[in-house]
Backbone bond lengths (Angstrom), bond angles and torsions (degrees), N, CA, C in turn:
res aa  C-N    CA-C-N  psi(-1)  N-CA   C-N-CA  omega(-1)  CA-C   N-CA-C  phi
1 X - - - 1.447 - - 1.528 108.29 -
2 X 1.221 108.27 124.05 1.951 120.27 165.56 0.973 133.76 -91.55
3 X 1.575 108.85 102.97 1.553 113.91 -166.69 2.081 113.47 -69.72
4 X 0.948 95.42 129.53 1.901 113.39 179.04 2.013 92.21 -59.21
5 X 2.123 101.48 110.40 1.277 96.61 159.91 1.678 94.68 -92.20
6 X 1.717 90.32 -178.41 1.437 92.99 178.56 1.934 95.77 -94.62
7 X 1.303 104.07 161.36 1.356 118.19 171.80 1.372 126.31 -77.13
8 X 1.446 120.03 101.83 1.371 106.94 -170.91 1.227 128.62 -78.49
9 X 1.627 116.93 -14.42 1.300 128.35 162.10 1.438 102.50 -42.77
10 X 1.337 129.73 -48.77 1.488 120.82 -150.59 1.201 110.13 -37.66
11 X 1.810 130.34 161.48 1.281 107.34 143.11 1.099 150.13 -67.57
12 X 1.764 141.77 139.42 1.304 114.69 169.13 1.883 129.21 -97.83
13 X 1.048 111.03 170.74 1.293 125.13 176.64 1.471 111.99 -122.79
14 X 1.744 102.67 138.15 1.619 115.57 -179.51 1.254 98.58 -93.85
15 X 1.142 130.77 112.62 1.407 127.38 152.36 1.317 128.48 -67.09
16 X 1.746 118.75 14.25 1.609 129.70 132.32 1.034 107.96 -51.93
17 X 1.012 146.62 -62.66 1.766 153.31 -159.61 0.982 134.10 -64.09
18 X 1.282 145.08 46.11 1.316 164.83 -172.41 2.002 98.69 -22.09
19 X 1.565 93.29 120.29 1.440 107.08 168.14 1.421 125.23 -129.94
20 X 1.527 100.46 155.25 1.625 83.59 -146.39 1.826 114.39 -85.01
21 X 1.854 130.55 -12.30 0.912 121.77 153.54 2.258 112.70 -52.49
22 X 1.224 109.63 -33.30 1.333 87.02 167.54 1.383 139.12 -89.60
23 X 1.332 117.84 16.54 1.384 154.28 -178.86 1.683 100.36 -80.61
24 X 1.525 89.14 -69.99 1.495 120.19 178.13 2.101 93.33 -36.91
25 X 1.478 95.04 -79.47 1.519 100.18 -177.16 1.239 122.27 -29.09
26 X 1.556 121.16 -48.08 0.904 116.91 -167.86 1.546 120.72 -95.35
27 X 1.436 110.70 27.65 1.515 123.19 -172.16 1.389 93.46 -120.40
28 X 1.423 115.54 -16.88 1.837 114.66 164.17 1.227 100.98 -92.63
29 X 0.611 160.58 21.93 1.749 158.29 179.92 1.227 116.50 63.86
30 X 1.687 118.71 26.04 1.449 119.99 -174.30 1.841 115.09 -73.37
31 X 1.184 117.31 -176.96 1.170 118.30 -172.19 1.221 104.21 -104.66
32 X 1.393 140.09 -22.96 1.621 140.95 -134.65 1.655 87.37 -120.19
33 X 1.371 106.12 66.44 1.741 107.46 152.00 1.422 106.19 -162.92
34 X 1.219 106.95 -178.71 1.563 133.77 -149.08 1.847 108.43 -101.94
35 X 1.326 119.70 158.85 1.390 135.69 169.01 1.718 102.58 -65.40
36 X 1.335 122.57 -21.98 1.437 119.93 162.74 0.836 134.62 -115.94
37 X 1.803 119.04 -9.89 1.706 109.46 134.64 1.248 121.23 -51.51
38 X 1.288 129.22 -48.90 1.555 121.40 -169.78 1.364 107.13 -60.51
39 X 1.413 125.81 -49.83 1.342 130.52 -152.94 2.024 96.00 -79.05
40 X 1.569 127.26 -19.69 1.318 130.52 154.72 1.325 117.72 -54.78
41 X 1.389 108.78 -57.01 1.596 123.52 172.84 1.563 116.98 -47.57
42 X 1.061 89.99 -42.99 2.193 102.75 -172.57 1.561 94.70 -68.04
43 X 1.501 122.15 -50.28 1.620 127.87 -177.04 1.726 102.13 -57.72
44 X 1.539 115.92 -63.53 1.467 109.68 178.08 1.652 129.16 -40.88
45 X 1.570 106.54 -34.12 1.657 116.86 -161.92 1.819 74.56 -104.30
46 X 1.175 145.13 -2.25 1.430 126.40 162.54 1.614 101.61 -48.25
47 X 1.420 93.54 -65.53 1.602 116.34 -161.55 1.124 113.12 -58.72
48 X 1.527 123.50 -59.72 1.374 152.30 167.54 1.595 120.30 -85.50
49 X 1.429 122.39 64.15 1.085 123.26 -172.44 1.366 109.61 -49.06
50 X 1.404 142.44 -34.69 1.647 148.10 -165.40 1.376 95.07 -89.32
51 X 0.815 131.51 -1.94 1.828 121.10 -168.17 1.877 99.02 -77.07
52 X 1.287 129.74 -27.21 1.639 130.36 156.76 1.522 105.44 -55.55
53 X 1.090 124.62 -70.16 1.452 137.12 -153.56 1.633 79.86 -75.49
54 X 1.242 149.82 -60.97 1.394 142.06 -175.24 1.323 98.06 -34.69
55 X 1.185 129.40 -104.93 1.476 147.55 141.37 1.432 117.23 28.68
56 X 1.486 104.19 -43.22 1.813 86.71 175.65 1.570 92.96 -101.07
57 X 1.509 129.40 -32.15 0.859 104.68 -169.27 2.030 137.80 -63.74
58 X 1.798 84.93 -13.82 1.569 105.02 170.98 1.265 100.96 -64.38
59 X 1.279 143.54 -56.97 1.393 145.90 -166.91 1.534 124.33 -85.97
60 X 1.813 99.34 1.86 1.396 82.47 141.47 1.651 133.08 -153.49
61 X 2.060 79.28 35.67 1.612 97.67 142.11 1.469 132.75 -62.31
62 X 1.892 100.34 -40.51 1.061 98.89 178.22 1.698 124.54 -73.56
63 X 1.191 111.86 -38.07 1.484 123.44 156.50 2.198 122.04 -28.83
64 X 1.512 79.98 -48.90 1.608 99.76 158.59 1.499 127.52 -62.27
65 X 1.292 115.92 -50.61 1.578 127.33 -160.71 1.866 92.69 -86.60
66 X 1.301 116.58 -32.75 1.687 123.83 -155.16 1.055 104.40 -150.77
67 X 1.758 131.70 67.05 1.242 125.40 -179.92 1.688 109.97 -58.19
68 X 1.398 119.04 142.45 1.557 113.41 -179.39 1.403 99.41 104.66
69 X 1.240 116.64 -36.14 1.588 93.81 -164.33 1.543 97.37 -108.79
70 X 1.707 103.11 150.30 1.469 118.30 176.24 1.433 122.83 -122.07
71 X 1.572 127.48 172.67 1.367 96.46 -159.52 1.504 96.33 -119.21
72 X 0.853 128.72 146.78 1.663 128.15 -167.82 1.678 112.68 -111.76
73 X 1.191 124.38 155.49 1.527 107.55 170.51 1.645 122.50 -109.48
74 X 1.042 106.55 -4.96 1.326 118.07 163.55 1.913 134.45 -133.84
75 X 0.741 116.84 142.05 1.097 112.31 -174.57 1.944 115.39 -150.37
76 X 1.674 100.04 110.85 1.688 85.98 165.01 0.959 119.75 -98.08
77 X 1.367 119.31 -173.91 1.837 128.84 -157.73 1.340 90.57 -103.72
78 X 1.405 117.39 160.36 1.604 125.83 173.72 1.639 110.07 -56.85
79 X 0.956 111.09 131.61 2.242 108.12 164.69 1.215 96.28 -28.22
80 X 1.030 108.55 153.18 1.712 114.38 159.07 1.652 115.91 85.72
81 X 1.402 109.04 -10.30 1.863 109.95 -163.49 1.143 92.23 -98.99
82 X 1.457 110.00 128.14 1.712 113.34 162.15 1.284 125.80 -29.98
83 X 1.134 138.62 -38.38 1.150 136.02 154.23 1.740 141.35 -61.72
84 X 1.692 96.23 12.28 1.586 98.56 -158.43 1.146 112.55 -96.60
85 X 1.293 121.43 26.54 1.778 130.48 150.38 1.089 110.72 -63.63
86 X 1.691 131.09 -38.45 1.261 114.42 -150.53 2.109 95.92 -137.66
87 X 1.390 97.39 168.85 1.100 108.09 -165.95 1.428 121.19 -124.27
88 X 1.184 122.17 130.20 1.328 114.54 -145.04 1.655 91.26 -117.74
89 X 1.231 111.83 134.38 1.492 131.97 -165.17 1.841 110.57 -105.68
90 X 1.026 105.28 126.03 1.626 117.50 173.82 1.872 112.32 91.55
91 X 1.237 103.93 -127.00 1.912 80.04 -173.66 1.098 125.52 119.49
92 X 1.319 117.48 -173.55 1.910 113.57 168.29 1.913 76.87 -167.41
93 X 1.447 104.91 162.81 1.634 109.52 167.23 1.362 94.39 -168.30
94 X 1.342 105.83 113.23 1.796 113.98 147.86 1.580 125.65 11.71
95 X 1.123 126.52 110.50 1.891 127.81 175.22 1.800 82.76 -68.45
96 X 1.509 112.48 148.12 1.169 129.25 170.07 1.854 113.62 -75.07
């Protein structure tokens, strides 16, 4: 039996670094962000108090306009697709 190493090639991510789909997340009340997304987020809705209430209300226009579909912020192309160098950012994709 062959135990799974992890890949060190992968890329990594600082979860110092505030990004802005997890910004985004955490202005829906999602779980999948950081002690410096939030504390970015808290500075943005300083300035822009509606930028929360903006924020959900986009997501659940779209919920409205396209029940089923959600909006994703990243997305790669299948192996193999002419296009699978590059990575195409933002979106919507089908709930399973």
């Amino acid at each position: 039996m062959t135990t799974a190493t992890p890949d060190s090639s992968a890329p990594k991510f600082d979860t110092g670094v505030p990004h802005s789909a997890r910004v985004w997340n955490y202005w829906l009340g999602g779980k999948d962000n950081y002690a410096a997304d939030r504390e970015v987020g808290d500075q943005v809705s300083a300035v822009f108090p509606a930028i929360v209430e903006n924020a959900q209300a986009c997501r659940a226009y779209l919920e409205l306009v396209e029940p089923g579909v959600v909006t994703i912020s990243r997305w790669r192309p299948e192996p193999g697709a002419d296009d699978a160098h590059q990575d195409s950012y933002g979106g919507v994709a089908r709930k399973p």
